[in-house]
Backbone as CSV, one residue per row, in Angstrom:
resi,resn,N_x,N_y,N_z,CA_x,CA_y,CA_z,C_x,C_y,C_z
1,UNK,-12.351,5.507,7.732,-11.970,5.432,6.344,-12.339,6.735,5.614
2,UNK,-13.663,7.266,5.642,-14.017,7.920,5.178,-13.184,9.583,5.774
3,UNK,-12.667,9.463,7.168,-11.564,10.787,7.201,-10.606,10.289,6.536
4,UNK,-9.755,9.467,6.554,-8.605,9.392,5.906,-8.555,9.466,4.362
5,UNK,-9.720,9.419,3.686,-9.548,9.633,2.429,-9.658,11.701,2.421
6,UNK,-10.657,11.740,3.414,-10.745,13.276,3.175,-9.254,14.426,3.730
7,UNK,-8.764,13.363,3.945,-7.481,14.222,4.361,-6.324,14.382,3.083
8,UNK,-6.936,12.797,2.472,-6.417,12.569,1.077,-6.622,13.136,0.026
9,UNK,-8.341,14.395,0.189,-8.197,15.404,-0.945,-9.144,14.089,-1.651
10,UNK,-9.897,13.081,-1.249,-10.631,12.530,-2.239,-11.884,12.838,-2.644
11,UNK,-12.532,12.795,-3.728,-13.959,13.811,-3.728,-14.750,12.713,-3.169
12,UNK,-15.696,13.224,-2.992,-16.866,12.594,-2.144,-17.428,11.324,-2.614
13,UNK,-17.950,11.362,-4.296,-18.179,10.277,-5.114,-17.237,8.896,-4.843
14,UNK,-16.377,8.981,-5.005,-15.081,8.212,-5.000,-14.850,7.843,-3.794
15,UNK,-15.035,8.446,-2.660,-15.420,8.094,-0.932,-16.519,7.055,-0.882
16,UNK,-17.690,7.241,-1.930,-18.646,6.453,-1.244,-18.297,5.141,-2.324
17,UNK,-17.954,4.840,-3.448,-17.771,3.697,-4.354,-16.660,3.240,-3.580
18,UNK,-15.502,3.893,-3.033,-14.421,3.034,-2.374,-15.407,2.402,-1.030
19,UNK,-16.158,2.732,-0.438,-16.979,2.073,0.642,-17.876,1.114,0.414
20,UNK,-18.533,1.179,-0.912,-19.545,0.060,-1.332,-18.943,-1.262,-1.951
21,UNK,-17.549,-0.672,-2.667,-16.752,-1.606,-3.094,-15.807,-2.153,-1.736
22,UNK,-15.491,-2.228,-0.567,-15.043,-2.857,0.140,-16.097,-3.844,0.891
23,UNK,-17.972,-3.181,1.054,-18.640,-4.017,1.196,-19.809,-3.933,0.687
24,UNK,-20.072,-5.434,0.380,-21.068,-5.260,-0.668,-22.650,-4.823,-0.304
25,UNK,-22.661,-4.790,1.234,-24.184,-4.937,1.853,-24.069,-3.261,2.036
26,UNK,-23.303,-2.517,2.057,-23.167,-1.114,2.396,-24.312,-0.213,2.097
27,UNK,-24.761,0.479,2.853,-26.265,0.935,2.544,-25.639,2.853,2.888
28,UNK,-24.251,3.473,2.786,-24.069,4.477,3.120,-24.492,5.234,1.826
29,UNK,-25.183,6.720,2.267,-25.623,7.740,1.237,-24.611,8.635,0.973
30,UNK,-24.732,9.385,-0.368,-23.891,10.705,-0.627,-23.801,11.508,0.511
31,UNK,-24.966,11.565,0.988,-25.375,12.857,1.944,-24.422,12.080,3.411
32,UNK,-24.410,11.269,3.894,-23.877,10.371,4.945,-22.299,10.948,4.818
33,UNK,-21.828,10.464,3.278,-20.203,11.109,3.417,-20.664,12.873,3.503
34,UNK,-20.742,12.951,3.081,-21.122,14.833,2.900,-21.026,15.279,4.505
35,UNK,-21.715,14.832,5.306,-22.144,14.908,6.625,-20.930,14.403,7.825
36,UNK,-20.255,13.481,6.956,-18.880,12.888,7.663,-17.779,14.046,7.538
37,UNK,-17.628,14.139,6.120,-16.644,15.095,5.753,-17.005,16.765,6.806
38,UNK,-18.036,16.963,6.759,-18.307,18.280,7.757,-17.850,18.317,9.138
39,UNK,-18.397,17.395,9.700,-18.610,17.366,11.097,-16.887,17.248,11.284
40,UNK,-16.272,16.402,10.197,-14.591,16.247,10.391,-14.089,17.644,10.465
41,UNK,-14.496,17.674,9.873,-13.560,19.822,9.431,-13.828,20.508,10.241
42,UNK,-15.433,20.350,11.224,-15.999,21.255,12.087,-14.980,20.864,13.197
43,UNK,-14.684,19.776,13.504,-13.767,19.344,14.392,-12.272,19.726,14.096
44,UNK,-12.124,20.018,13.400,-10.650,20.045,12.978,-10.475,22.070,13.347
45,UNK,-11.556,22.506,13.150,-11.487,24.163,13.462,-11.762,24.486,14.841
46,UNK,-12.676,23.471,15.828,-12.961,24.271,16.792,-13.991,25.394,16.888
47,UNK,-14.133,26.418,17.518,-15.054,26.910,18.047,-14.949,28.501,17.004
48,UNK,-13.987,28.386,16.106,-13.851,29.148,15.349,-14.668,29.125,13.926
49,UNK,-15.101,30.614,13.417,-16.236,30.259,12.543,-14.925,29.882,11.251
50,UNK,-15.799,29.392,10.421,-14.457,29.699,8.941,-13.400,30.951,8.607
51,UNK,-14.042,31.834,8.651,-13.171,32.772,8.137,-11.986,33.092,9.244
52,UNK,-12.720,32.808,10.750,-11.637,32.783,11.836,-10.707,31.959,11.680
53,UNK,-11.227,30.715,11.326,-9.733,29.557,10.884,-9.507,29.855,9.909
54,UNK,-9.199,30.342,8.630,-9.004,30.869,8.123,-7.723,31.941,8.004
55,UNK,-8.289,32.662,8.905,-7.032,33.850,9.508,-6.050,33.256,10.220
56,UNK,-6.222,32.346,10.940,-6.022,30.992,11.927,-4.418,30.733,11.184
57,UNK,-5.557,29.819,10.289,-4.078,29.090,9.220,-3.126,30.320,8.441
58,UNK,-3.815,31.106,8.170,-2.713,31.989,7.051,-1.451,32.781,8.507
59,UNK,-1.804,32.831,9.407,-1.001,33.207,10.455,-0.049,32.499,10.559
60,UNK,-0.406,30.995,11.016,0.179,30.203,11.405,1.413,29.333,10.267
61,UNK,0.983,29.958,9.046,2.052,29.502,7.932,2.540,30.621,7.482
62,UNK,2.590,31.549,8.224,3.166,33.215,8.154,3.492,33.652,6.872
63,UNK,1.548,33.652,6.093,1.576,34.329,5.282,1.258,35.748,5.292
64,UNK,0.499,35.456,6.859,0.703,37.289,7.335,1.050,37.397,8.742
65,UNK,1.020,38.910,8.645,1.954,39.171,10.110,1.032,39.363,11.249
């Protein structure tokens, strides 16, 4: 849940109230999504630092040559 909202561009706050509000015993922290949302993106780049994906994507949507 918590990737699919971050793919959705949802801020983090709003990640964790949509989670407490689906259950009520939910004991997840800010820092928990914070930590979800990372490790997602770290996965989503690979072995490349940021600025390498970075160059990555602007290539690949041939904003440069």
């Amino acid at each position: 849940m918590v990737i699919d909202m971050t793919k959705s561009v949802v801020k983090p706050k709003n990640i964790l109230r949509t989670l407490k509000e689906h259950n009520d015993k939910n004991v997840t922290t800010i820092k928990q999504v914070y930590s979800a949302r990372t490790t997602y993106r770290r996965s989503l780049r690979g072995p490349r630092i940021e600025m390498q994906h970075l160059m990555y994507l602007l290539k690949r949507d041939m904003y440069i040559h």
